[in-house]
Structures are given as structure tokens and as C-alpha cells.
TORGU-78093 format. One record per residue (C-alpha): residue in three letters; residue number from 1; y, z, x. Coordinates in nm, 3 decimals, m for minus. Layout:
BEGIN
 residu num      c2      c3      c1
    ALA NUM       Y       Z       X
...
***
This chain:
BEGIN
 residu num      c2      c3      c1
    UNK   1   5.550  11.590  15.646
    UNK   2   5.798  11.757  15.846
    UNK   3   6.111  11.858  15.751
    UNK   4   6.293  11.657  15.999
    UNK   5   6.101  11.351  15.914
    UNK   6   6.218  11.402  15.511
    UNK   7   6.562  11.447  15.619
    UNK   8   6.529  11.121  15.816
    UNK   9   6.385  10.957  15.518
    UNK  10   6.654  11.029  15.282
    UNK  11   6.922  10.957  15.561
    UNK  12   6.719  10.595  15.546
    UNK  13   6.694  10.602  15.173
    UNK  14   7.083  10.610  15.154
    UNK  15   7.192  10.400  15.471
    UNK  16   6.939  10.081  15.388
    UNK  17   7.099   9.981  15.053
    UNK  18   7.427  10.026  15.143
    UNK  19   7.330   9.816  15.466
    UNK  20   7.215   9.502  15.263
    UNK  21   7.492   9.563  15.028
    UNK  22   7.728   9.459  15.326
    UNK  23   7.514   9.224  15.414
    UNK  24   7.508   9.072  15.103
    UNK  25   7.852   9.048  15.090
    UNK  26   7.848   8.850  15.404
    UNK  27   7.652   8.581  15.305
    UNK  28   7.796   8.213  15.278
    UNK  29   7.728   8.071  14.951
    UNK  30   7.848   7.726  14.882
    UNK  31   7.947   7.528  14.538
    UNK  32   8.012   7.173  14.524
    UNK  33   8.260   7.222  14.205
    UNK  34   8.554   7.023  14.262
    UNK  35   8.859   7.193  14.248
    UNK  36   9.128   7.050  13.968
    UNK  37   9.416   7.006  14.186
    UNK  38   9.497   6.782  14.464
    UNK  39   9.237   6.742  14.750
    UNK  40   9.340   7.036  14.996
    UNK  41   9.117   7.283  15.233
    UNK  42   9.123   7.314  15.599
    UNK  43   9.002   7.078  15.904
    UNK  44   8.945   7.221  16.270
    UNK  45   9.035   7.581  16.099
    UNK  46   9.412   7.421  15.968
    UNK  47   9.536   7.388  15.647
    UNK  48   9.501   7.019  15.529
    UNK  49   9.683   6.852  15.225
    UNK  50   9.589   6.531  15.126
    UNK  51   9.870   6.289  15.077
    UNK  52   9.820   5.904  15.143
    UNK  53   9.424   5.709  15.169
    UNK  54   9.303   5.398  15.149
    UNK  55   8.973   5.221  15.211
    UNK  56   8.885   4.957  15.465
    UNK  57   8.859   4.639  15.298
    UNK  58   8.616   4.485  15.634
    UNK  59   8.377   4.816  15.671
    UNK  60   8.331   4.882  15.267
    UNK  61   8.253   4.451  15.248
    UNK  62   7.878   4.396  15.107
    UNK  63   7.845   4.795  15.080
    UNK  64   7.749   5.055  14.836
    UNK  65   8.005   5.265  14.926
    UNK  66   8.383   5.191  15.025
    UNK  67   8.480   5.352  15.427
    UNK  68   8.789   5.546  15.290
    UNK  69   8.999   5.752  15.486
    UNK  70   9.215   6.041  15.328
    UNK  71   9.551   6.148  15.563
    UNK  72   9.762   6.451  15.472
    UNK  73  10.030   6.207  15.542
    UNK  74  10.243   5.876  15.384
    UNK  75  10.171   5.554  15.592
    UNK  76  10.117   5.188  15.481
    UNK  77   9.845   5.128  15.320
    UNK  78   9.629   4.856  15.409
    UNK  79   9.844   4.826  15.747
    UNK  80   9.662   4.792  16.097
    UNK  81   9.881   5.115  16.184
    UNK  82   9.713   5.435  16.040
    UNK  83   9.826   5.809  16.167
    UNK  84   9.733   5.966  16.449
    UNK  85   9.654   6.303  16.264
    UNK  86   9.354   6.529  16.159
    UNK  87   9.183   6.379  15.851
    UNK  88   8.866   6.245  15.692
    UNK  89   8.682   5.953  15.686
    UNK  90   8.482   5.930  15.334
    UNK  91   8.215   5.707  15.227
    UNK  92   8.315   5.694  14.868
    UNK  93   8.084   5.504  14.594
    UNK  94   8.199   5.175  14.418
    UNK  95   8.102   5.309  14.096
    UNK  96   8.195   5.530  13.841
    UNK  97   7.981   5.845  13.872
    UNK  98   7.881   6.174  13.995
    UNK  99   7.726   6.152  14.364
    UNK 100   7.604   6.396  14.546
    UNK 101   7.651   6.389  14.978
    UNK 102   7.365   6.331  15.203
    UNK 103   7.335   6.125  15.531
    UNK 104   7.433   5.786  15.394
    UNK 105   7.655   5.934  15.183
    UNK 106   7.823   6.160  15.388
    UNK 107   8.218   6.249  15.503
    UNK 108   8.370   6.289  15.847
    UNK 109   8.567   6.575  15.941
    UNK 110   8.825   6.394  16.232
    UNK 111   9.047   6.624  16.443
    UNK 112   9.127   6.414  16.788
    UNK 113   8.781   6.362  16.955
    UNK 114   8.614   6.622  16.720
    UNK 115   8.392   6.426  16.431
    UNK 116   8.217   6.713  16.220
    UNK 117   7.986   6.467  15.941
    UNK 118   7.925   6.667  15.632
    UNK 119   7.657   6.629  15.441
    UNK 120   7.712   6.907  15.206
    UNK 121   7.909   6.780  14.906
    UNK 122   7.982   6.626  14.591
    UNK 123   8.172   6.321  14.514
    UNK 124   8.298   6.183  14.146
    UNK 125   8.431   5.834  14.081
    UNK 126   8.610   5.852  13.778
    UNK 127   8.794   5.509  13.779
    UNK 128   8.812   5.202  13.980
    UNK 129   9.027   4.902  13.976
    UNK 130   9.112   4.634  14.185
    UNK 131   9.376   4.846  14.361
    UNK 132   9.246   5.188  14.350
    UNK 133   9.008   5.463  14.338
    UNK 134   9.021   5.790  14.168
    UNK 135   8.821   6.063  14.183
    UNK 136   8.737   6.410  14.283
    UNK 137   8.542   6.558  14.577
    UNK 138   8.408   6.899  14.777
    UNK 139   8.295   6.870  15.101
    UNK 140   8.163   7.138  15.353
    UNK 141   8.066   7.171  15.699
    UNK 142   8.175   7.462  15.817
    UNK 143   8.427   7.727  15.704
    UNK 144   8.684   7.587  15.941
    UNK 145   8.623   7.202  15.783
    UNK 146   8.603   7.239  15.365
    UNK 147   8.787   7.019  15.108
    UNK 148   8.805   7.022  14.781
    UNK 149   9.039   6.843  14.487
    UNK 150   9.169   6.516  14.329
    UNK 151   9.222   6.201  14.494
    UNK 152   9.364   5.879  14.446
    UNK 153   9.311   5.565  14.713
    UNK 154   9.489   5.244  14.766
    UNK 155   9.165   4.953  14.769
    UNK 156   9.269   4.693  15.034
    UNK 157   9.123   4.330  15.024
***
């Protein structure tokens, strides 16, 4: 073999593993642990806190699951005025359990207009009484739209 071709060989030999080591430390891997703290991440690429959420006592009638939305706001509860802010809409099981998100069981990323529906995600019920919910979840749709913590929701009739 040449000598220029052996040189090019080793030149390869070093460059390609240190070129899929980068690589590999660019990949996107995701986890559906929940986080331990309070249900935080980002939405539309901003940082989001949960603060206030409540499910719809019409939409989660007859259902499975209860239509919850999650603000990173205070508002009232139950009200017919909710806040005009980024936030999520969640479809959130009516019984205790570990759940894991797919198209029927799926979350809503809102910013505006913008509705990004995740379907990659994990959702635990860990109580439920006649006025709330409690519970834990991770959801994922893109790195600008990931949440992940503790929750608590007010039900309404």
C-alpha cells in the first residue's frame, strides 16, 4: 500500500472515533422519570412554572380521563375566566396509577395559536378525591416544550 494511503488510514483511524464520540454526545435521549419537585420545564422555548390547574368538569364527564389544564399562574378555579397565558392542556386519568402517554392519552403544549400534542410521556395518579388530583408527570415534544414535576388540581363539578 502506499505510504500516503497508510498515512491517510491512520489520519481516519484517529478522526472516526473521535467523530462519533461527538456525535454521540449529540444525541437526544429521553426519560419519562418524573422529577420530585413542582411541575416546571419550558413551553415555546420559555421557562414555565406550574402554579394553579383544574379540570373541566363538562369535557372530563363520561371519560376515562379528566381535560385538565395546568397554568403557571393563580386564577379561579372552576371559573368561566381562565388566563390568557402559555400552558398545557392534560388528559389526566381518573385513577390511581402509573400511565404512560400515547394519542388518547396525550398533553397539549398551548402558546397563543401554537398547540404542540405530546405523546411522549408519563403520567402518575397518586390520589384522587372529590376535589382534587395529585400526581406527577413528564412530558416531551420537543426541547423547547418539556415538563416535568408534581402537581396538584382543583376537580370542578
Amino acid at each position: 500500500m502506499p505510504a500516503r494511503l497508510v498515512g491517510m488510514n491512520k489520519l481516519a483511524a484517529l478522526l472516526i472515533p473521535a467523530a462519533l464520540s461527538t456525535i454521540g454526545a449529540c444525541t437526544i435521549t429521553t426519560s419519562n422519570d418524573i422529577d420530585p419537585t413542582p411541575l416546571a420545564g419550558y413551553v415555546s422555548g420559555q421557562p414555565w412554572n406550574f402554579v394553579a390547574g383544574s379540570t373541566d368538569g363538562f369535557l372530563s364527564e363520561g371519560e376515562d380521563n379528566f381535560f385538565a389544564v395546568f397554568y403557571p399562574q393563580q386564577y379561579t378555579a372552576c371559573g368561566s375566566i381562565e388566563p390568557n397565558t402559555a400552558h398545557l392542556i392534560v388528559a389526566v386519568p381518573k385513577a390511581v396509577g402509573d400511565y404512560s402517554m400515547n394519542l388518547s392519552r396525550n398533553m397539549t403544549f398551548v402558546d397563543g395559536n401554537d398547540n404542540r400534542i405530546a405523546v411522549d410521556g408519563r403520567i402518575v395518579v397518586d390520589d384522587i378525591t372529590s376535589t382534587t388530583v395529585t400526581g406527577g408527570l413528564h412530558g416531551t415534544y420537543d426541547l423547547d416544550n418539556e415538563v416535568s414535576g408534581q402537581f396538584t388540581l382543583t376537580v370542578c363539578p
